[in-house]
N, CA, C and O atoms as a DFTB+ gen file, in Angstrom:
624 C
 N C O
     1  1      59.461     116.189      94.634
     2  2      59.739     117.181      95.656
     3  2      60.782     116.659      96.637
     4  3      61.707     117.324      97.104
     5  1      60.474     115.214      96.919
     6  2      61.691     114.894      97.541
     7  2      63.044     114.797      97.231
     8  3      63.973     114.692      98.032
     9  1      63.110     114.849      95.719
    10  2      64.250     114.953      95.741
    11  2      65.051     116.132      95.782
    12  3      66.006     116.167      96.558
    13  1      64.773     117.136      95.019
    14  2      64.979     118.487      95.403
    15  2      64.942     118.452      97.024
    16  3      66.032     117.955      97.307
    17  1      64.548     118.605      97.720
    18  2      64.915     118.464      99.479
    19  2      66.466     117.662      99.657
    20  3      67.460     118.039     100.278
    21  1      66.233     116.410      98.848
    22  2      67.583     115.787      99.136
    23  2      68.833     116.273      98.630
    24  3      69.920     116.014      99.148
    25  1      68.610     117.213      97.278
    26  2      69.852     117.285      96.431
    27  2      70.030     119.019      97.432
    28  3      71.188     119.436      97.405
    29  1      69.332     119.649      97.978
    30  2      69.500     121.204      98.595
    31  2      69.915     120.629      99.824
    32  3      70.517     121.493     100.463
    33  1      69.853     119.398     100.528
    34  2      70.670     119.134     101.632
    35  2      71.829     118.904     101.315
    36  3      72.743     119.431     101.950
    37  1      72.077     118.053     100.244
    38  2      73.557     117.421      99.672
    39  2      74.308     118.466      99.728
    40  3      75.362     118.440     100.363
    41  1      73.815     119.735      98.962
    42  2      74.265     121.082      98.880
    43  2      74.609     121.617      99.832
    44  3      75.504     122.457      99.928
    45  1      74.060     121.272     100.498
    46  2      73.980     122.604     101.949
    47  2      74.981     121.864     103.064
    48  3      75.635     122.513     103.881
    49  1      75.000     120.456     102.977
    50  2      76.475     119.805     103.222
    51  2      77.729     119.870     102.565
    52  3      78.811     119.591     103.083
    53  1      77.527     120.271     101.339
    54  2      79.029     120.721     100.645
    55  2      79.298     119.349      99.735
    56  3      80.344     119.249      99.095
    57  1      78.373     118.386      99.718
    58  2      78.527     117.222      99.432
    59  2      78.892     117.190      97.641
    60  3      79.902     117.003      96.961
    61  1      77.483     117.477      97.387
    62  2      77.699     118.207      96.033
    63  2      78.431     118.805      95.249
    64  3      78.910     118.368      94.202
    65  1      78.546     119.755      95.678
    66  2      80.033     120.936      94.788
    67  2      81.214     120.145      95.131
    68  3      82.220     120.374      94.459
    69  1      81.292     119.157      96.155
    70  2      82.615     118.598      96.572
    71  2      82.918     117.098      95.179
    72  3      83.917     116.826      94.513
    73  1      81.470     116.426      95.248
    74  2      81.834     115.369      94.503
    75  2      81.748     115.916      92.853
    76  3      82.534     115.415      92.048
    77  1      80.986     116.724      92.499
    78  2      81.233     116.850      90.821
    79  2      82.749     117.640      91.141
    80  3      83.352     117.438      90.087
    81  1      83.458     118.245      91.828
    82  2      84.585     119.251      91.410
    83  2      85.722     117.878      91.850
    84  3      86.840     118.004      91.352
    85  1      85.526     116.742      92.640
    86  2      86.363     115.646      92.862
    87  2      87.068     114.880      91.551
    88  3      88.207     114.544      91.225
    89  1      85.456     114.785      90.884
    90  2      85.333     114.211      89.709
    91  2      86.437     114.458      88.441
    92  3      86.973     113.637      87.697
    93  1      86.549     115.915      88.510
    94  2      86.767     116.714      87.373
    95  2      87.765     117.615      87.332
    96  3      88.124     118.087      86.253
    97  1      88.275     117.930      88.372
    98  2      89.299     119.219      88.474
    99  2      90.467     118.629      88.900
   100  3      90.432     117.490      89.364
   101  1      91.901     119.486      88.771
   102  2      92.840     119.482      89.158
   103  2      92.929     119.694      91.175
   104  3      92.184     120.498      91.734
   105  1      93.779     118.968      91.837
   106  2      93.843     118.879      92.713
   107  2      94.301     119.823      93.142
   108  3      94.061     119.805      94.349
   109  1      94.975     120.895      92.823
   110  2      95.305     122.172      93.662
   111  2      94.182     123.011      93.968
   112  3      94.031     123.683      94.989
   113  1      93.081     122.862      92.571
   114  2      92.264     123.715      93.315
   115  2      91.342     123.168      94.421
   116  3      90.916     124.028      95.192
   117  1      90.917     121.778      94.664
   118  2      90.373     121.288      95.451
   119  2      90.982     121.816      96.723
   120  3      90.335     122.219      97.690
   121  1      92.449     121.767      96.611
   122  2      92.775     122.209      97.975
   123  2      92.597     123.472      98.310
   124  3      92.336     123.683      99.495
   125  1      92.690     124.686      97.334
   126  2      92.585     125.922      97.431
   127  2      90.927     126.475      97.976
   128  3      90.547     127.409      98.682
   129  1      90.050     125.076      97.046
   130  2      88.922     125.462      97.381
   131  2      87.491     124.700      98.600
   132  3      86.346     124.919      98.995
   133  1      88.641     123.728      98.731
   134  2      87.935     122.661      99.544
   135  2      89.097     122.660     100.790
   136  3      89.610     121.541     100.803
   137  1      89.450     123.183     101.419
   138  2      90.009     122.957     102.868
   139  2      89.608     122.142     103.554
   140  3      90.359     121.217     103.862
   141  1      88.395     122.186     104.000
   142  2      88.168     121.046     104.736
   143  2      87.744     119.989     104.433
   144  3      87.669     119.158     105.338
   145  1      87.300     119.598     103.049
   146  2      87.779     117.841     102.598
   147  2      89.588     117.735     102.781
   148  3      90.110     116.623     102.866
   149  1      90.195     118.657     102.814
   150  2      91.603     117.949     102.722
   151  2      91.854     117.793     104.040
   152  3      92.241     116.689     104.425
   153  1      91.695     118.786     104.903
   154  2      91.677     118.087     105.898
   155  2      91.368     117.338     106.525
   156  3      92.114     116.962     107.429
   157  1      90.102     116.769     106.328
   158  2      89.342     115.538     106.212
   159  2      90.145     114.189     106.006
   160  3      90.568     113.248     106.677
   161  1      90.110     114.672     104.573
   162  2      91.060     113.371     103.783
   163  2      92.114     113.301     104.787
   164  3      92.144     112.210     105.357
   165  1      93.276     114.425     105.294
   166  2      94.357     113.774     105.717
   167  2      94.637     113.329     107.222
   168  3      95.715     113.075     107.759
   169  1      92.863     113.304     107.935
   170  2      93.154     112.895     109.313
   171  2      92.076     111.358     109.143
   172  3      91.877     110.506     110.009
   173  1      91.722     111.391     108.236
   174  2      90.734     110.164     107.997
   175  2      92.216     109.035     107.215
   176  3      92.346     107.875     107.606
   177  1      93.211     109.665     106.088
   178  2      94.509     108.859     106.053
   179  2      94.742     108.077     106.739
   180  3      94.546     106.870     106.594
   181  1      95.505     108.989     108.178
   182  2      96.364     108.784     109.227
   183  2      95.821     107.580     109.779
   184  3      96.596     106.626     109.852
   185  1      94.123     107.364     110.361
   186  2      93.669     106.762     111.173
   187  2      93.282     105.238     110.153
   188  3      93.051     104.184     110.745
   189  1      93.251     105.310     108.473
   190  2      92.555     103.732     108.192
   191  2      93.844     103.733     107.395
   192  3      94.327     102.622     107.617
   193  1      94.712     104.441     106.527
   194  2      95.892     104.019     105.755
   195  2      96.905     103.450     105.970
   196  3      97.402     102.348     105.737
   197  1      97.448     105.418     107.019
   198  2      99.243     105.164     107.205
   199  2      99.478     103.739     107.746
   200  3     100.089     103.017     106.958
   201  1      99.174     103.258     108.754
   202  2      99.894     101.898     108.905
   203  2     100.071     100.857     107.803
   204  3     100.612      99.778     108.047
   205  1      99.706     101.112     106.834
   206  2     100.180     100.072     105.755
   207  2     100.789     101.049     104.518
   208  3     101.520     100.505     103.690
   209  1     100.520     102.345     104.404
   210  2     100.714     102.752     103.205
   211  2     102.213     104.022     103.526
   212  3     102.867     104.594     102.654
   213  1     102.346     104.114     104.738
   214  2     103.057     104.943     105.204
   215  2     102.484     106.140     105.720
   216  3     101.438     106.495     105.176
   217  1     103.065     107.056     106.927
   218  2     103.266     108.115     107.113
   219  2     102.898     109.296     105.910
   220  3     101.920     109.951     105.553
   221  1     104.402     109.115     105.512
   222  2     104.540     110.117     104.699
   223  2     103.801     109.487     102.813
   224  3     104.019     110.005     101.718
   225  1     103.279     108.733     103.017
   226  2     102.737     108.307     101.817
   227  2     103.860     107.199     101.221
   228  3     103.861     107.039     100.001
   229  1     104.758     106.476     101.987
   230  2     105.600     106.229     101.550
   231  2     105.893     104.602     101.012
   232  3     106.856     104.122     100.413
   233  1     104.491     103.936     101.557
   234  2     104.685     102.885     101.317
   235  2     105.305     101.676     101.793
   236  3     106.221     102.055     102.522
   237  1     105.286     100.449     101.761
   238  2     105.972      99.635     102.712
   239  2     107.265      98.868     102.081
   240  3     107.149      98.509     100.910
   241  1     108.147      98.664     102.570
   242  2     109.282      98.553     102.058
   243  2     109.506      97.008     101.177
   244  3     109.410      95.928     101.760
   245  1     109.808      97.127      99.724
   246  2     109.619      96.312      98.682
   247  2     109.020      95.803      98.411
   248  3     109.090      94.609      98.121
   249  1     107.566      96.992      98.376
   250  2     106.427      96.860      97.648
   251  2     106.046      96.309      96.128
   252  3     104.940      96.319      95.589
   253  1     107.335      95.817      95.598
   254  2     107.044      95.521      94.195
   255  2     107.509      93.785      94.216
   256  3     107.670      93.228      93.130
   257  1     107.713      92.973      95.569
   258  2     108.539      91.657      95.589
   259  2     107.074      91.588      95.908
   260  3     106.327      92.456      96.360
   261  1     106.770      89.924      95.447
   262  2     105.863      89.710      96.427
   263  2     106.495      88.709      97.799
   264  3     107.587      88.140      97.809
   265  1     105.555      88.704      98.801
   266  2     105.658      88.247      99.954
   267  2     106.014      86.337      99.617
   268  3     106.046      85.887      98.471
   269  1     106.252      85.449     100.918
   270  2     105.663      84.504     100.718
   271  2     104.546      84.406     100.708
   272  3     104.367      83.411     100.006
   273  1     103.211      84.913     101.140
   274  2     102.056      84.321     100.716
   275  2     101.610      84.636      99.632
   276  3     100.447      84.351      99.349
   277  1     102.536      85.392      98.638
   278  2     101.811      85.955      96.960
   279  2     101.200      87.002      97.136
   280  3     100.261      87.257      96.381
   281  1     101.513      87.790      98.048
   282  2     100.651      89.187      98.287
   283  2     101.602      90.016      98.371
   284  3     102.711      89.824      98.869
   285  1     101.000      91.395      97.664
   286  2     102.507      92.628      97.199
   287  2     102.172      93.132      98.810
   288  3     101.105      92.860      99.361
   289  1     103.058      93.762      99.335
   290  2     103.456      94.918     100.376
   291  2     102.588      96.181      99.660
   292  3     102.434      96.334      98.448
   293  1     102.098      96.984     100.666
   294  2     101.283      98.302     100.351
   295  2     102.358      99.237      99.256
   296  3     103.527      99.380      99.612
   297  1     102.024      99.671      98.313
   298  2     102.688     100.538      97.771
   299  2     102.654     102.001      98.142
   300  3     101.816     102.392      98.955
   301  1     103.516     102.827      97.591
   302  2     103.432     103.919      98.244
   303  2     102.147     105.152      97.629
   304  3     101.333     104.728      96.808
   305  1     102.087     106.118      97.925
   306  2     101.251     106.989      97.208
   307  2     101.943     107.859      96.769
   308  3     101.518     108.305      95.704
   309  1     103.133     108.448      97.248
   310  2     103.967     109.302      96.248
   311  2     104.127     109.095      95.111
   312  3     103.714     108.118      94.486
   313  1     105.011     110.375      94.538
   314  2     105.484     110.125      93.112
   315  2     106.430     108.826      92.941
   316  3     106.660     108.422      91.801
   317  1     106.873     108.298      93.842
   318  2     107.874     107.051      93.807
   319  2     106.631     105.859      94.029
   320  3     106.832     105.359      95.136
   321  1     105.393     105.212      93.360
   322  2     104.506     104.673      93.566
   323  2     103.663     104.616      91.808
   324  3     104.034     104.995      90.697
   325  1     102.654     104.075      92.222
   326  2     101.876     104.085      90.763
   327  2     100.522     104.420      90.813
   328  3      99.659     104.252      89.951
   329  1     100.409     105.091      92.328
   330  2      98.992     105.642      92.428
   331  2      98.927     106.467      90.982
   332  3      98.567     105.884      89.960
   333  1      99.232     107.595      90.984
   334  2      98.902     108.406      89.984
   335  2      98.483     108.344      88.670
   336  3      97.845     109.191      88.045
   337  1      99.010     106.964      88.200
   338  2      98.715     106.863      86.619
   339  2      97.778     105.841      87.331
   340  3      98.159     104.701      87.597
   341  1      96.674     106.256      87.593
   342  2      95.073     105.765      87.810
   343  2      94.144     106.453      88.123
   344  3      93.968     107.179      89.101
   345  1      93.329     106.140      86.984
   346  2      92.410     107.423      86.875
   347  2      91.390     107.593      88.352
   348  3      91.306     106.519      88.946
   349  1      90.835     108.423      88.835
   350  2      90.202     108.945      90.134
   351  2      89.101     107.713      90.218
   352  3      88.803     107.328      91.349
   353  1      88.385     106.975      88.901
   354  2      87.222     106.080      89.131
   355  2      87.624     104.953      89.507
   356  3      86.943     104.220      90.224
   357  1      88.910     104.628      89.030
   358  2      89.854     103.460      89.652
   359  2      90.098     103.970      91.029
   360  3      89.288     103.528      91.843
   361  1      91.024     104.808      91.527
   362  2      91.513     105.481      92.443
   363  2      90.081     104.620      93.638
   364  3      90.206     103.652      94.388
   365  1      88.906     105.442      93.366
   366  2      87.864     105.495      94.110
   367  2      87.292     104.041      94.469
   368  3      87.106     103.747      95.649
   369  1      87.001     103.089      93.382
   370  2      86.590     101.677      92.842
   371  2      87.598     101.096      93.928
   372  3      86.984     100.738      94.934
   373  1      89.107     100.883      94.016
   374  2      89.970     100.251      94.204
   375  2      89.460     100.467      96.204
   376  3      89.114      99.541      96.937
   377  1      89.592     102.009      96.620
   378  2      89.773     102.216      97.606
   379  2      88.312     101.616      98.588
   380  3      88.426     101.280      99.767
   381  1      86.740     101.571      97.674
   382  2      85.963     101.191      98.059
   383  2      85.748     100.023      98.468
   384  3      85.446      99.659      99.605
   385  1      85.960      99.191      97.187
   386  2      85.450      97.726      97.073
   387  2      86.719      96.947      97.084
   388  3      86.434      95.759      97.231
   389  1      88.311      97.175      96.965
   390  2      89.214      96.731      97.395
   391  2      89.992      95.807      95.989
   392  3      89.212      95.143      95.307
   393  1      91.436      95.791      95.614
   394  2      91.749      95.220      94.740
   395  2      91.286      94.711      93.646
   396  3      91.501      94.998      92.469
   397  1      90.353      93.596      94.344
   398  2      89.820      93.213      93.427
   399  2      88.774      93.319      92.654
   400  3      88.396      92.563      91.758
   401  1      88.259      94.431      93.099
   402  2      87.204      94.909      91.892
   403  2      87.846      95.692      91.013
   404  3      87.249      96.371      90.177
   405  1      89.202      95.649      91.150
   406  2      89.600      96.608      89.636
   407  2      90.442      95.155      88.775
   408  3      90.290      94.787      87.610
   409  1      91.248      94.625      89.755
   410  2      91.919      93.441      89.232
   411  2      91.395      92.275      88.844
   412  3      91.869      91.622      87.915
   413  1      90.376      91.920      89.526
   414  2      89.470      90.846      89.129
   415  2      89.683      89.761      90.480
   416  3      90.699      89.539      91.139
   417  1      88.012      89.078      90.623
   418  2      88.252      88.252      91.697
   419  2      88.846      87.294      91.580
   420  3      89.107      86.755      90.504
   421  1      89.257      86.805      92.987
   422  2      90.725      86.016      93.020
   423  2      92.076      86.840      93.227
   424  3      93.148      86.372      93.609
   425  1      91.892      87.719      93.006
   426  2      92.920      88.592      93.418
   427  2      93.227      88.761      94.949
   428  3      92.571      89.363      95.799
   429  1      94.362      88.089      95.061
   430  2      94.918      87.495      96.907
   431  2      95.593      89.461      96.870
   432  3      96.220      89.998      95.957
   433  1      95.004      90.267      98.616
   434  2      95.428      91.568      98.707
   435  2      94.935      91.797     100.196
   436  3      93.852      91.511     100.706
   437  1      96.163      92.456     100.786
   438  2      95.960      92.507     102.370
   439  2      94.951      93.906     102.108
   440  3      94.336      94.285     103.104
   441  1      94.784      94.562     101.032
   442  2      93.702      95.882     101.617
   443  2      92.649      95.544     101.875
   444  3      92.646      94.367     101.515
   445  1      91.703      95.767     102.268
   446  2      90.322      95.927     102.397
   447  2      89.502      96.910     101.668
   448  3      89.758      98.109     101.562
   449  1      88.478      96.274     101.171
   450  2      87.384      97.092     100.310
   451  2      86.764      98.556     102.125
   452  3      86.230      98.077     103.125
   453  1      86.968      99.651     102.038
   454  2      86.018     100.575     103.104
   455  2      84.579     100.878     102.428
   456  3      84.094     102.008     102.370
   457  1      84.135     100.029     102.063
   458  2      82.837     100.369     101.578
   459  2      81.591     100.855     102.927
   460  3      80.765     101.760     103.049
   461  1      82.050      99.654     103.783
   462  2      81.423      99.618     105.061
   463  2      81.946     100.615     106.597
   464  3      81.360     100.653     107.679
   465  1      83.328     101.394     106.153
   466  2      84.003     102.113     106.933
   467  2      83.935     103.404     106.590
   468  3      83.964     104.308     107.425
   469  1      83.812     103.639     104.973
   470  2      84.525     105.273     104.582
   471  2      82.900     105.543     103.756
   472  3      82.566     104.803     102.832
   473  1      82.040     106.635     104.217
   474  2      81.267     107.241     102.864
   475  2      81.876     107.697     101.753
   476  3      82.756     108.557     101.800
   477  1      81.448     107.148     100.654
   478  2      81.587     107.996      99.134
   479  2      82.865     109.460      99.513
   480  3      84.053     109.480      99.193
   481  1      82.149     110.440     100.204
   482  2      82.607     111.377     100.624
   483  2      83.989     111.308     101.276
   484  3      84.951     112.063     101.135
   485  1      83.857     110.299     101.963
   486  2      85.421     110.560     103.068
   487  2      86.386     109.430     102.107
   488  3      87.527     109.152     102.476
   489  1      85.897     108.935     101.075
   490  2      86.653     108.394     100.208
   491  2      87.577     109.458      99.711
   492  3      88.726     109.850      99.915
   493  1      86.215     109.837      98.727
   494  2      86.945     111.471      97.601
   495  2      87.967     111.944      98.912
   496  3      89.179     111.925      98.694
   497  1      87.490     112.352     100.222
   498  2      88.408     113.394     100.780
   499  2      89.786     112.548     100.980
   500  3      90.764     113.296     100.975
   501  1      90.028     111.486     101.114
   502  2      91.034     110.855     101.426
   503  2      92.023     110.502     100.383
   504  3      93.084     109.928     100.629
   505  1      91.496     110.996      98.806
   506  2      91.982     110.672      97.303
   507  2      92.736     112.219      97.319
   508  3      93.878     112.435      96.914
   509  1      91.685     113.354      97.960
   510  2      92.104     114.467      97.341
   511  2      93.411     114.714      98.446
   512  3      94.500     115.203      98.146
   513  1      93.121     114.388      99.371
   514  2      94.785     114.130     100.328
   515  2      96.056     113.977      99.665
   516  3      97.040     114.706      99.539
   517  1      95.677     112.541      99.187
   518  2      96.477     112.142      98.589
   519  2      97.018     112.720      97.284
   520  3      98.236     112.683      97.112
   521  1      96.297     113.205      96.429
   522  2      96.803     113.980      95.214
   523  2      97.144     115.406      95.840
   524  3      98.240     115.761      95.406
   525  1      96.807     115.985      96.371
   526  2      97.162     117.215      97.402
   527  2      98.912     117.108      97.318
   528  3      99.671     118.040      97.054
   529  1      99.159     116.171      97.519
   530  2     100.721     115.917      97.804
   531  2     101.653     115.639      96.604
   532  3     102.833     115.987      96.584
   533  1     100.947     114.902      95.483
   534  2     101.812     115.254      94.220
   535  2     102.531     116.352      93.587
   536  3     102.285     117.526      93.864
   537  1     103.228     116.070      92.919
   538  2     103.855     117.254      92.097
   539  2     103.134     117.423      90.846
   540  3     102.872     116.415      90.190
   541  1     102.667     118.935      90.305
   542  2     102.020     119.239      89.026
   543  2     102.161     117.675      87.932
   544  3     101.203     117.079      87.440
   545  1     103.968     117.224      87.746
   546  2     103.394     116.003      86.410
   547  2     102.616     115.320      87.271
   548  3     101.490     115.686      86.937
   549  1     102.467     114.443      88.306
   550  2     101.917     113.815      88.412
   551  2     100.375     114.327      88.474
   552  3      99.551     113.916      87.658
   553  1     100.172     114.893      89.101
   554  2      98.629     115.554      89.012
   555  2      98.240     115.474      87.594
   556  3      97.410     114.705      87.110
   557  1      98.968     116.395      86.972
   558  2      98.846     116.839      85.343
   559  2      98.620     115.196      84.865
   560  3      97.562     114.987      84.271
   561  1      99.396     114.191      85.046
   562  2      99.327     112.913      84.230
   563  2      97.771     112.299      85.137
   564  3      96.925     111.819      84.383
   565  1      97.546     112.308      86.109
   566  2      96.500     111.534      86.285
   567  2      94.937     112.531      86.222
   568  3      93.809     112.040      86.257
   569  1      95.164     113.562      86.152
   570  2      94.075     114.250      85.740
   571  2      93.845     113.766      84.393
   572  3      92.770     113.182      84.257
   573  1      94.878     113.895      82.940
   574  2      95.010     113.315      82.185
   575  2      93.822     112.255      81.986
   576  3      92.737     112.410      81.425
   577  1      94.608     110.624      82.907
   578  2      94.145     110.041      82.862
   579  2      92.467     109.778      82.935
   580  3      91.849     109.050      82.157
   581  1      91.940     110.473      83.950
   582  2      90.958     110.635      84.438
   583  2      89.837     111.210      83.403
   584  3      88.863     110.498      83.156
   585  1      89.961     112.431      82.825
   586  2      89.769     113.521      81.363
   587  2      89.011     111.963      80.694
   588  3      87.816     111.683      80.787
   589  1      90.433     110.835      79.811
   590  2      90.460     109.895      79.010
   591  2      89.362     108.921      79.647
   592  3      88.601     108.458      78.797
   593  1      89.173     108.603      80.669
   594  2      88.473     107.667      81.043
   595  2      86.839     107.860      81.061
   596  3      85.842     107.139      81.014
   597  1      87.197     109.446      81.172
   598  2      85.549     110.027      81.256
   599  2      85.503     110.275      80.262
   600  3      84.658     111.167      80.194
   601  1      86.073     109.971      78.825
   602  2      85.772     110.385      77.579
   603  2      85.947     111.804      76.716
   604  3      85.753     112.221      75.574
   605  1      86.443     112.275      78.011
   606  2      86.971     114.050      77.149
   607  2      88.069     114.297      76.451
   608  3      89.156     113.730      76.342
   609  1      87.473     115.475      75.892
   610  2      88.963     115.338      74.715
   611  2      90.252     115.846      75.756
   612  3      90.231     116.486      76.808
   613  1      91.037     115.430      75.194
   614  2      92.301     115.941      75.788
   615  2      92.860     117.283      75.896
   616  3      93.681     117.645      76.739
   617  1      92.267     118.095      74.830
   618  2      92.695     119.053      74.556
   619  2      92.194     120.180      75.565
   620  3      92.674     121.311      75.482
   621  1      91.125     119.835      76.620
   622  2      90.684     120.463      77.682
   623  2      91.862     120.601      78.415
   624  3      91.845     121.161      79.511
């Protein structure tokens, strides 16, 4: 019984319909149908990202040299970046627990895991921001990706 109580609150927060349609759908409709995760996502951005990732999603300038201390510069999130060809569980994994739980530990990286800053939720909203702003290929290619990772056929 308790859980039913918990999963009709999840619901009744939007939590629910927000994270299976995060999971699974193309990002236009999230925006069409989720307004206020995007807005979410893009004032929750501004305040833990832009200073390292840019403003405009743009990234920090020669993001692909590394530094002297062996650490890359923030990359960008635009289409001029490599967010996109990563699937949403990476996307999510990376943004939670930080570099190196996708790269492996030991992995030297000025981000920080927000595990302890961002809920689950203001994660997704801050992903769907960010794909919000792509262009169809890119969406189209990392939805793609995403489809493959969760094991669906492609032909969906």
């Amino acid at each position: 019984m308790a859980i039913v109580g918990a999963v009709a609150g999840l619901v009744g927060l939007g939590v629910v319909p927000f994270a299976f349609d995060w999971w699974g759908s193309a990002l236009r409709r999230d925006a069409q149908f989720y307004p206020t995760q995007l807005a979410l996502g893009q004032q929750i951005y501004a305040a833990q990202c832009a200073s390292c990732h840019g403003v405009n999603l743009e990234g920090q300038p020669n993001w692909r040299s590394r530094r002297a201390n062996g650490r890359l510069p923030a990359p960008p999130h635009d289409a001029t970046g490599h967010t996109w060809h990563h699937a949403d569980s990476v996307l999510f994994r990376i943004t939670k627990y930080g570099p190196a739980a996708i790269v492996g530990e030991g992995y030297a990286s000025d981000m920080p895991g927000f595990e302890s800053v961002l809920s689950d939720a203001e994660i997704g909203a801050v992903l769907t921001f960010i794909k919000s702003t792509w262009a169809d290929r890119e969406r189209e290619f990392q939805e793609r990706q995403s489809r493959f990772e969760r094991g669906e056929r492609a032909s969906r």
